[in-house]
Each structure stands twice: as structure tokens, then as C-alpha cells.
PDB file with SEQRES, HELIX, SHEET and CRYST1 records, atoms N, CA, C and O in Angstrom:
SEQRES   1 A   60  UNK UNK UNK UNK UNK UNK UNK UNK UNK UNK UNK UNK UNK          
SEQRES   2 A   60  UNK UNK UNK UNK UNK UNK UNK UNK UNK UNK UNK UNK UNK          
SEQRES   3 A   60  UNK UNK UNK UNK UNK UNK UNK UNK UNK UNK UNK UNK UNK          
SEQRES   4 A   60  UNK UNK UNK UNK UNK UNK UNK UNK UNK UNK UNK UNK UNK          
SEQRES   5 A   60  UNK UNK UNK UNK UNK UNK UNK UNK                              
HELIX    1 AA1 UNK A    5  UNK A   42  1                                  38    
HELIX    2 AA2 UNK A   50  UNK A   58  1                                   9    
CRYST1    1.000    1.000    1.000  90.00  90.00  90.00 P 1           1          
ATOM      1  N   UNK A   1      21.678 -29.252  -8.909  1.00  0.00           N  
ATOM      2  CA  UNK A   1      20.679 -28.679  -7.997  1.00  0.00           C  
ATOM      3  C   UNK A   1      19.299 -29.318  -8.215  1.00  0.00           C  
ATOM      4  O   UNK A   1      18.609 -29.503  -7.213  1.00  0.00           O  
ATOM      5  N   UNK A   2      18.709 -29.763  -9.719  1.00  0.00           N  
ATOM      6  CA  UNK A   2      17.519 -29.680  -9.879  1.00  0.00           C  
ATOM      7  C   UNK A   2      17.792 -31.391  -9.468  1.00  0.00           C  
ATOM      8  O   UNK A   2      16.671 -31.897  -9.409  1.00  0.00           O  
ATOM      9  N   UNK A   3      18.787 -32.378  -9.187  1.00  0.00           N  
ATOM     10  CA  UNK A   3      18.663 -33.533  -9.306  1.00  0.00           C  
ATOM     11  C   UNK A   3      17.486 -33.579  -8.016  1.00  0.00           C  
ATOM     12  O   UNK A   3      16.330 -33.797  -8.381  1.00  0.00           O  
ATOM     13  N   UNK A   4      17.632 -33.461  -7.121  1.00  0.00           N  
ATOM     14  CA  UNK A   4      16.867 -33.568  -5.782  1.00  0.00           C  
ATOM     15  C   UNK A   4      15.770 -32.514  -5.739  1.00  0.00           C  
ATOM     16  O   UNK A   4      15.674 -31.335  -5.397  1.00  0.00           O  
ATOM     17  N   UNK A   5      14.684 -33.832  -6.432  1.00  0.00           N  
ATOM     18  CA  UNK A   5      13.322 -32.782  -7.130  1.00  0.00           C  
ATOM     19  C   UNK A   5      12.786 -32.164  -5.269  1.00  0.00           C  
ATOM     20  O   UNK A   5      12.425 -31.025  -4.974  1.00  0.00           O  
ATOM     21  N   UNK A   6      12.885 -33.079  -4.555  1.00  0.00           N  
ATOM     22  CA  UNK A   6      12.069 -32.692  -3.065  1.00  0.00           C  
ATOM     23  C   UNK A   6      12.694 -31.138  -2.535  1.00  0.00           C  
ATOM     24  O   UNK A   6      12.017 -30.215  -2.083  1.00  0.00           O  
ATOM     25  N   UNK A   7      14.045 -31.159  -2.722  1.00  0.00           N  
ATOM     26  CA  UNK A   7      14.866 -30.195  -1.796  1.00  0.00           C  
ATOM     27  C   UNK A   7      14.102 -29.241  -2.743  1.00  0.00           C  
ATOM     28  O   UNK A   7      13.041 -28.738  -2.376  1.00  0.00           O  
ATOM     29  N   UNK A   8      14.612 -29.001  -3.905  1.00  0.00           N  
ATOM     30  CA  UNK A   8      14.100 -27.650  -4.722  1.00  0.00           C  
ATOM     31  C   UNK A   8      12.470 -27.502  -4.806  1.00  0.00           C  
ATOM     32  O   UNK A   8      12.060 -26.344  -4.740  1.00  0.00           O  
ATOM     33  N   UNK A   9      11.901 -28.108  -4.887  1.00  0.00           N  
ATOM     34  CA  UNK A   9      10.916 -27.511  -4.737  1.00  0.00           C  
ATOM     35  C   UNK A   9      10.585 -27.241  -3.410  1.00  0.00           C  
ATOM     36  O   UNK A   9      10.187 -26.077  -3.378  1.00  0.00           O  
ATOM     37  N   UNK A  10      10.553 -27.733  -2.319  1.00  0.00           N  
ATOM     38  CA  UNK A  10      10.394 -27.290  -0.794  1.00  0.00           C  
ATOM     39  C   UNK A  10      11.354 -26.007  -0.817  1.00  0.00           C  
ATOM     40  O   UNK A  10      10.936 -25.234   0.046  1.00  0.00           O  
ATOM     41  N   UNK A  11      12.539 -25.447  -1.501  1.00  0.00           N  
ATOM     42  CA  UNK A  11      12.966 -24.159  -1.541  1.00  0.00           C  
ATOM     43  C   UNK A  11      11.873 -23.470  -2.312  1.00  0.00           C  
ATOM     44  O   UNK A  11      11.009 -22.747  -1.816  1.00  0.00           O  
ATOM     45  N   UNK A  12      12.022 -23.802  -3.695  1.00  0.00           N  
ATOM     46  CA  UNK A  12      10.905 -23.082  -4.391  1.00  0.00           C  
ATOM     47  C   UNK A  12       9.923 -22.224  -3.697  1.00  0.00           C  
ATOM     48  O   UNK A  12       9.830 -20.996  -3.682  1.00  0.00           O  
ATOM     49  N   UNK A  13       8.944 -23.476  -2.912  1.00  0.00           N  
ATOM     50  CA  UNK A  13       7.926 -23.229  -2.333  1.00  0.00           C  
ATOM     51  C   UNK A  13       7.970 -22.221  -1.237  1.00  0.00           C  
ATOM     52  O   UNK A  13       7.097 -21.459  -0.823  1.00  0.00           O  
ATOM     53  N   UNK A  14       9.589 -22.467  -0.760  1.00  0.00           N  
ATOM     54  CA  UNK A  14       9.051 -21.350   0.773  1.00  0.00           C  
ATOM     55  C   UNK A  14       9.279 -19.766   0.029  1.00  0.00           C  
ATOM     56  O   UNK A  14       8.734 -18.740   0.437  1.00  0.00           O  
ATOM     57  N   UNK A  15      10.237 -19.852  -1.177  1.00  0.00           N  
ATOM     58  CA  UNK A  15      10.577 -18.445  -1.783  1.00  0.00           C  
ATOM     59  C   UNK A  15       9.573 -18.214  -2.178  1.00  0.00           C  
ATOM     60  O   UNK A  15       9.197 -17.171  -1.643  1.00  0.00           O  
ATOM     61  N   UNK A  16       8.619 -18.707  -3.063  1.00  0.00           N  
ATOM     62  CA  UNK A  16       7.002 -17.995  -3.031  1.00  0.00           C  
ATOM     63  C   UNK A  16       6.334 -17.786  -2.400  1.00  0.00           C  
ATOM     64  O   UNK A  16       5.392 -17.030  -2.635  1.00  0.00           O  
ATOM     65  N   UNK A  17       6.555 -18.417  -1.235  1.00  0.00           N  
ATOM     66  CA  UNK A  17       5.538 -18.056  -0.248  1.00  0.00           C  
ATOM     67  C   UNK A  17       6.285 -16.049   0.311  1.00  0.00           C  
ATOM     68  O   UNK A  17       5.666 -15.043   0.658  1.00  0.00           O  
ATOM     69  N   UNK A  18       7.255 -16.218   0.195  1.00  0.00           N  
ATOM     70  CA  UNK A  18       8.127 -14.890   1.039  1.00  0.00           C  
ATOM     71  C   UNK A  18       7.624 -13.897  -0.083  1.00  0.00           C  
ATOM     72  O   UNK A  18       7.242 -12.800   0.324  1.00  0.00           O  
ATOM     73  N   UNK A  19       7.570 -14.162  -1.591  1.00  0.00           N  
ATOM     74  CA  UNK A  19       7.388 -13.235  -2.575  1.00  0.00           C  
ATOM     75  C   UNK A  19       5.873 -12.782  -2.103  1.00  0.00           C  
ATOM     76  O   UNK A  19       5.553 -11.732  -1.545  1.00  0.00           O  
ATOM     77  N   UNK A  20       5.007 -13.932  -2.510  1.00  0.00           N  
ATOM     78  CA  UNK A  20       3.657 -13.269  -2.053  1.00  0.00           C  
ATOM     79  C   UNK A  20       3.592 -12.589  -0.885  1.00  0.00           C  
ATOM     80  O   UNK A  20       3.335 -11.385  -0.921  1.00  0.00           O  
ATOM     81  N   UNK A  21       3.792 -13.184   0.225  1.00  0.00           N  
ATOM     82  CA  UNK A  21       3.773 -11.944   1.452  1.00  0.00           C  
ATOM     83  C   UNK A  21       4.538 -10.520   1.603  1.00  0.00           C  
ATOM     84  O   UNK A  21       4.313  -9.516   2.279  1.00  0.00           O  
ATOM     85  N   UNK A  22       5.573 -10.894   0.644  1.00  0.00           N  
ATOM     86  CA  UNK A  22       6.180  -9.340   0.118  1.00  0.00           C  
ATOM     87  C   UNK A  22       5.210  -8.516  -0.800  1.00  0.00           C  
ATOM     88  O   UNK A  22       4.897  -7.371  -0.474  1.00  0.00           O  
ATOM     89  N   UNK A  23       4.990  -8.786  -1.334  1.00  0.00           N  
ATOM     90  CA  UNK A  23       3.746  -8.589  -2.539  1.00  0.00           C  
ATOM     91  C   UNK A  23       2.543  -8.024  -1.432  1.00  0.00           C  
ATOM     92  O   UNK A  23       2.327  -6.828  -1.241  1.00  0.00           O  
ATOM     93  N   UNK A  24       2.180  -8.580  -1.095  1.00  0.00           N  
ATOM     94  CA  UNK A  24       0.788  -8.101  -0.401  1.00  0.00           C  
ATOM     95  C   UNK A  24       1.197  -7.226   0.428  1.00  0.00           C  
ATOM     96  O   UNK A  24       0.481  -6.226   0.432  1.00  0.00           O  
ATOM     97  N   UNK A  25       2.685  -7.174   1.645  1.00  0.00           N  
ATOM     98  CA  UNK A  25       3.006  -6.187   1.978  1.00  0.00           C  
ATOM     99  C   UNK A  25       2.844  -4.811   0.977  1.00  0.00           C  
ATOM    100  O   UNK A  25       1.998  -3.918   1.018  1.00  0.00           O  
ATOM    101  N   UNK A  26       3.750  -4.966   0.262  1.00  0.00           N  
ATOM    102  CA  UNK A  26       4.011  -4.001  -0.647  1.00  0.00           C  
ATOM    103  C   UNK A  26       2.449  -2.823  -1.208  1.00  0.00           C  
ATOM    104  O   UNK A  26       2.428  -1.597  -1.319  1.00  0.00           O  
ATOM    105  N   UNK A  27       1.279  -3.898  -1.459  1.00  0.00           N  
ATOM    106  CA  UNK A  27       0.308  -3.622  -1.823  1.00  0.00           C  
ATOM    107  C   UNK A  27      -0.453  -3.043  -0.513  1.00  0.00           C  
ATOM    108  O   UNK A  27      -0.789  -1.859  -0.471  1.00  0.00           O  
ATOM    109  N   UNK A  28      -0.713  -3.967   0.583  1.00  0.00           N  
ATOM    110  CA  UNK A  28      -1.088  -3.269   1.423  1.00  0.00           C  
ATOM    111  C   UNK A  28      -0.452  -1.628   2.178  1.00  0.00           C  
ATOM    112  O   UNK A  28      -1.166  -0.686   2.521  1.00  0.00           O  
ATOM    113  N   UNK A  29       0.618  -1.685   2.245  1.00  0.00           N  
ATOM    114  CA  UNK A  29       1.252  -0.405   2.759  1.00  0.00           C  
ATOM    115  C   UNK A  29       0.354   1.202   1.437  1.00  0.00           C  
ATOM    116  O   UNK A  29      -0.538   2.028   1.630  1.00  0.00           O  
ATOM    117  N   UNK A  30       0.987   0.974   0.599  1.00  0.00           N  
ATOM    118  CA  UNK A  30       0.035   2.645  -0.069  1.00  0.00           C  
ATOM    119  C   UNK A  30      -1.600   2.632   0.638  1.00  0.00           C  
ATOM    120  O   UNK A  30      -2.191   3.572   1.171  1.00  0.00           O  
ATOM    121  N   UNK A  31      -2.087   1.150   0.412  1.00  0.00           N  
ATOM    122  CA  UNK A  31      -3.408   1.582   1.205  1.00  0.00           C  
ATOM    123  C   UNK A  31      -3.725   1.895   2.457  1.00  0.00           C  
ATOM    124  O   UNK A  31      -4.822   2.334   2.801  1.00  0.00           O  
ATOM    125  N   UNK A  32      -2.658   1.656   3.279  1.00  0.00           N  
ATOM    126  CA  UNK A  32      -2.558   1.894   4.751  1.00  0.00           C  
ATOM    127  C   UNK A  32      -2.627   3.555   4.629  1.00  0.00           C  
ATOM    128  O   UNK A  32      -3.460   4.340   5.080  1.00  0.00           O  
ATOM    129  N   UNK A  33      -1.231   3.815   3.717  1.00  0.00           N  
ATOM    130  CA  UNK A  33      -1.250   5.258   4.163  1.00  0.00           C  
ATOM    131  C   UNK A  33      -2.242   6.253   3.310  1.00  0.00           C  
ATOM    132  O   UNK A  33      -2.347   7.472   3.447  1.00  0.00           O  
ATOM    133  N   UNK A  34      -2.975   5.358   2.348  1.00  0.00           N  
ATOM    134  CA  UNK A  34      -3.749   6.413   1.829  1.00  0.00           C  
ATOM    135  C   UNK A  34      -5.141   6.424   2.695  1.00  0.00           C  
ATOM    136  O   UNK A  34      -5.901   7.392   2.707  1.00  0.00           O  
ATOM    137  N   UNK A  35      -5.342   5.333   3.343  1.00  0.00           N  
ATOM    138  CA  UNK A  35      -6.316   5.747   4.473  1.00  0.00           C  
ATOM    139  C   UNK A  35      -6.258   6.725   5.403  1.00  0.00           C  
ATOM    140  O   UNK A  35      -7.243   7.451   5.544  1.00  0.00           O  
ATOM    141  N   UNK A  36      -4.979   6.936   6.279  1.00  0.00           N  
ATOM    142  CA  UNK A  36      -4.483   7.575   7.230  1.00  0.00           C  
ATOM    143  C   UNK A  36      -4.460   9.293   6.519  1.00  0.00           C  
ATOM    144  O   UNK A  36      -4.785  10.307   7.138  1.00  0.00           O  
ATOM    145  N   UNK A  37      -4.080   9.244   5.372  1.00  0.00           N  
ATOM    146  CA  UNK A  37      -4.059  11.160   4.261  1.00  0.00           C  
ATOM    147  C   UNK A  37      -5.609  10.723   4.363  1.00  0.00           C  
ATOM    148  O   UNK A  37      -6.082  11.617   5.065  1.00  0.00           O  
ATOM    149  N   UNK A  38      -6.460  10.002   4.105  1.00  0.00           N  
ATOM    150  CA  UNK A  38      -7.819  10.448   3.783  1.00  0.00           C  
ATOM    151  C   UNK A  38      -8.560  10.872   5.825  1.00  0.00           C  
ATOM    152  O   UNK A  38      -9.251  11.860   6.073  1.00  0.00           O  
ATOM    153  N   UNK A  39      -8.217  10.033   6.672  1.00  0.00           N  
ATOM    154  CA  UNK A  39      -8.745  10.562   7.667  1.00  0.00           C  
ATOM    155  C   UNK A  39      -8.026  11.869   8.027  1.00  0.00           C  
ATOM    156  O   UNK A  39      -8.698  12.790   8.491  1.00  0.00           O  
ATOM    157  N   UNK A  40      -6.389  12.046   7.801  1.00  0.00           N  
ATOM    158  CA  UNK A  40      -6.342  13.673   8.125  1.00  0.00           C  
ATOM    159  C   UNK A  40      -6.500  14.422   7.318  1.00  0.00           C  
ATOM    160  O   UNK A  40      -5.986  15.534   7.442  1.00  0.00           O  
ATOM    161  N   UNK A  41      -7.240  14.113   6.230  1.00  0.00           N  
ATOM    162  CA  UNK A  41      -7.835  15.341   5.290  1.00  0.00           C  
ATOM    163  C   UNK A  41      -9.001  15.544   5.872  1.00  0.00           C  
ATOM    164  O   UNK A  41      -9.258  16.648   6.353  1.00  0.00           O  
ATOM    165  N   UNK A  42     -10.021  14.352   5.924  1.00  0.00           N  
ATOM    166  CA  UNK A  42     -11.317  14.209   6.407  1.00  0.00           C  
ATOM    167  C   UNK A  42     -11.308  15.186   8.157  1.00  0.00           C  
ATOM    168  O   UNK A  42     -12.218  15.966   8.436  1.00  0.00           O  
ATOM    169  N   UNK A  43     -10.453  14.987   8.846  1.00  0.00           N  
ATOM    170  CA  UNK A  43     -10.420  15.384  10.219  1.00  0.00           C  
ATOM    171  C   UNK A  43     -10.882  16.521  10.127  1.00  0.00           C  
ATOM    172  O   UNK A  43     -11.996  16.721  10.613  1.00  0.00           O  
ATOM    173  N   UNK A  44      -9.987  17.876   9.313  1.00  0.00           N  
ATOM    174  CA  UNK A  44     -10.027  19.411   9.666  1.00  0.00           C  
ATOM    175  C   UNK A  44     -11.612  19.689   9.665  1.00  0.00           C  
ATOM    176  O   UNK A  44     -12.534  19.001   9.226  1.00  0.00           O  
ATOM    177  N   UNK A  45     -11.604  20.972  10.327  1.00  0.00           N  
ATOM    178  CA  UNK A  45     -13.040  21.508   9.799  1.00  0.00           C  
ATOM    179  C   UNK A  45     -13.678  21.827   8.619  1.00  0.00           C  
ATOM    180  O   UNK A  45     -13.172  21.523   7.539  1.00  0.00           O  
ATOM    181  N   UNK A  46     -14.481  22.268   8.682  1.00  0.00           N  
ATOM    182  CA  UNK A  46     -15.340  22.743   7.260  1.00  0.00           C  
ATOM    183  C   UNK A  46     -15.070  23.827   6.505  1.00  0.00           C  
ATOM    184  O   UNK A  46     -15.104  24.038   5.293  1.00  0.00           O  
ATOM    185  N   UNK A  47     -14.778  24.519   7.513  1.00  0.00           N  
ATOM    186  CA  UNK A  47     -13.847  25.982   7.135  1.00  0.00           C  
ATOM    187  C   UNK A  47     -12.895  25.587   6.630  1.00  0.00           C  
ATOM    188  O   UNK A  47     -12.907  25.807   5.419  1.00  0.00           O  
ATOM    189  N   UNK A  48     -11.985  25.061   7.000  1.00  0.00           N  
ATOM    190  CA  UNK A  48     -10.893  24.992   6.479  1.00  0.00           C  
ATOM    191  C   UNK A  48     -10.772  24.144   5.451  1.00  0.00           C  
ATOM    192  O   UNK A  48      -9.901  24.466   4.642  1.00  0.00           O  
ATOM    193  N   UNK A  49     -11.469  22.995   5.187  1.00  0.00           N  
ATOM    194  CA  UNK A  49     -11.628  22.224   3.258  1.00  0.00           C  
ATOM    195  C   UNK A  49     -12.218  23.504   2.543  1.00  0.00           C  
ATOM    196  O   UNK A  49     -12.176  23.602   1.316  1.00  0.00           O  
ATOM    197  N   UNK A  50     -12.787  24.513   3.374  1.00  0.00           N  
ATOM    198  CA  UNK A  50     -13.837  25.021   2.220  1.00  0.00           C  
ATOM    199  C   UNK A  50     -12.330  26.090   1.685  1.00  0.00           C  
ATOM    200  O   UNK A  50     -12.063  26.409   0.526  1.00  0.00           O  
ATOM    201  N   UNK A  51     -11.660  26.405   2.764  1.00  0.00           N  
ATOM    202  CA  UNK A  51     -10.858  27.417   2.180  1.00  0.00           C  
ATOM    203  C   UNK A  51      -9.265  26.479   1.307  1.00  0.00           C  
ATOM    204  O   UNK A  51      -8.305  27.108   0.861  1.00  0.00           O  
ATOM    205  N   UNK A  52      -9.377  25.079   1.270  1.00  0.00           N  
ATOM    206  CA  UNK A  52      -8.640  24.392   0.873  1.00  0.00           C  
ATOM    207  C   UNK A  52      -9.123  24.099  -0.628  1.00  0.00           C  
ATOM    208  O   UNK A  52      -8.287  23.977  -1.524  1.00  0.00           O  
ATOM    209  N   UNK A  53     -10.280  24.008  -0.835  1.00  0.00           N  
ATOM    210  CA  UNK A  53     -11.491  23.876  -2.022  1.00  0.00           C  
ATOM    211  C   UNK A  53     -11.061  25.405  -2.770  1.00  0.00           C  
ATOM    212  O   UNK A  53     -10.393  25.397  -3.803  1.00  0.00           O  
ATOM    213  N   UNK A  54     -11.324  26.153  -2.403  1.00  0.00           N  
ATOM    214  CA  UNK A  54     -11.273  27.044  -2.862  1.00  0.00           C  
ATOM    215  C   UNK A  54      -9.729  27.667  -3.441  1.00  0.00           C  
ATOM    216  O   UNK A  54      -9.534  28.301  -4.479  1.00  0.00           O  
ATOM    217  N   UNK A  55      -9.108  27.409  -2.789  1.00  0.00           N  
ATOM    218  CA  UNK A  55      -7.238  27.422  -3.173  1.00  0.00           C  
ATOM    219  C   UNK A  55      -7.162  26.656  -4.192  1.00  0.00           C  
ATOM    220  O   UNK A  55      -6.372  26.958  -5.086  1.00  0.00           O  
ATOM    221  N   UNK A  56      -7.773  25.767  -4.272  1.00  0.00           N  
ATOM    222  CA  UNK A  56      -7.683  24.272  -5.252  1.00  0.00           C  
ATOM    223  C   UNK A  56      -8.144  24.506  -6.289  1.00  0.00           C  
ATOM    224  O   UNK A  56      -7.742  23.878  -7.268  1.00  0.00           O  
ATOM    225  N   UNK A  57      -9.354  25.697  -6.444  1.00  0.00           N  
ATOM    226  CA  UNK A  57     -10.101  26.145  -7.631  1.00  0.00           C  
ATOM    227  C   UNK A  57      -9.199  27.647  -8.124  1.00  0.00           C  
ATOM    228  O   UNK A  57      -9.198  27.958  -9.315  1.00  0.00           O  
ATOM    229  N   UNK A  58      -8.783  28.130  -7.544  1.00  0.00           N  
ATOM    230  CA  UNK A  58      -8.019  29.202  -7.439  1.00  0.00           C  
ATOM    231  C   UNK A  58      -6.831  29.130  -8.872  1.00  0.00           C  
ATOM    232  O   UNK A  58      -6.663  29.788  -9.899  1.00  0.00           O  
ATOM    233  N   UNK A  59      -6.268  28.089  -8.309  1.00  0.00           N  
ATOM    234  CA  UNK A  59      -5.044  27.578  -8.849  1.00  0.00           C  
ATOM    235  C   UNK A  59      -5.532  27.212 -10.012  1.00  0.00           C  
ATOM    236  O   UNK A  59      -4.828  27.591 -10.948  1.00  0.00           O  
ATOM    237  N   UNK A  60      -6.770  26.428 -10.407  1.00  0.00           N  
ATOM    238  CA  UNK A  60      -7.281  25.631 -11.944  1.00  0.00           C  
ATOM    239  C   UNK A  60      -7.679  26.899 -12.175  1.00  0.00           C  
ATOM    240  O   UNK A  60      -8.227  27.190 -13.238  1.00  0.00           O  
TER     241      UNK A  60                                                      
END                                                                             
């Protein structure tokens, strides 16, 4: 396999390239969705964090 330095590394190369873009997928997705939990936390009213705040202190 390794005799044909061109072929393997032009494989090499495209499998890293697929890892990193898996990789950054991977990384990007939790931040996707932890944006999306922070705007529907952020959304509700005031009343209702305050009575969510308060459940939250309740419990500690």
C-alpha cells in the first residue's frame, strides 16, 4: 500500500480533510443547540424566570 507514496497520501489527505469537517461538525452542533436553549430560556417573560429563579433557589 505504502509503495505508491502519491496514491496514499492523496487518500490520507482527503480522510483528514472528512475528520476535520467531522470534528468541527461535531463541535459546532452543542453550540448550535446551546444557543437555541439560551434564546428559549431568554424568550419567556419576567414573571416567569422570576418564578423559575425562585424554584431554582427553592430546591438549593
Amino acid at each position: 500500500m505504502l509503495a505508491r507514496c502519491c496514491c496514499s497520501s492523496c487518500v490520507h489527505r482527503q480522510q483528514s480533510q472528512d475528520t476535520k469537517s467531522r470534528t468541527a461538525k461535531r463541535i459546532n452542533q452543542p453550540i448550535e443547540v446551546f444557543r437555541r436553549t439560551a434564546l428559549v430560556v431568554a424568550t419567556p417573560t419576567k414573571s416567569f424566570s422570576g418564578v423559575f429563579l425562585h424554584e431554582i433557589a427553592r430546591l438549593n
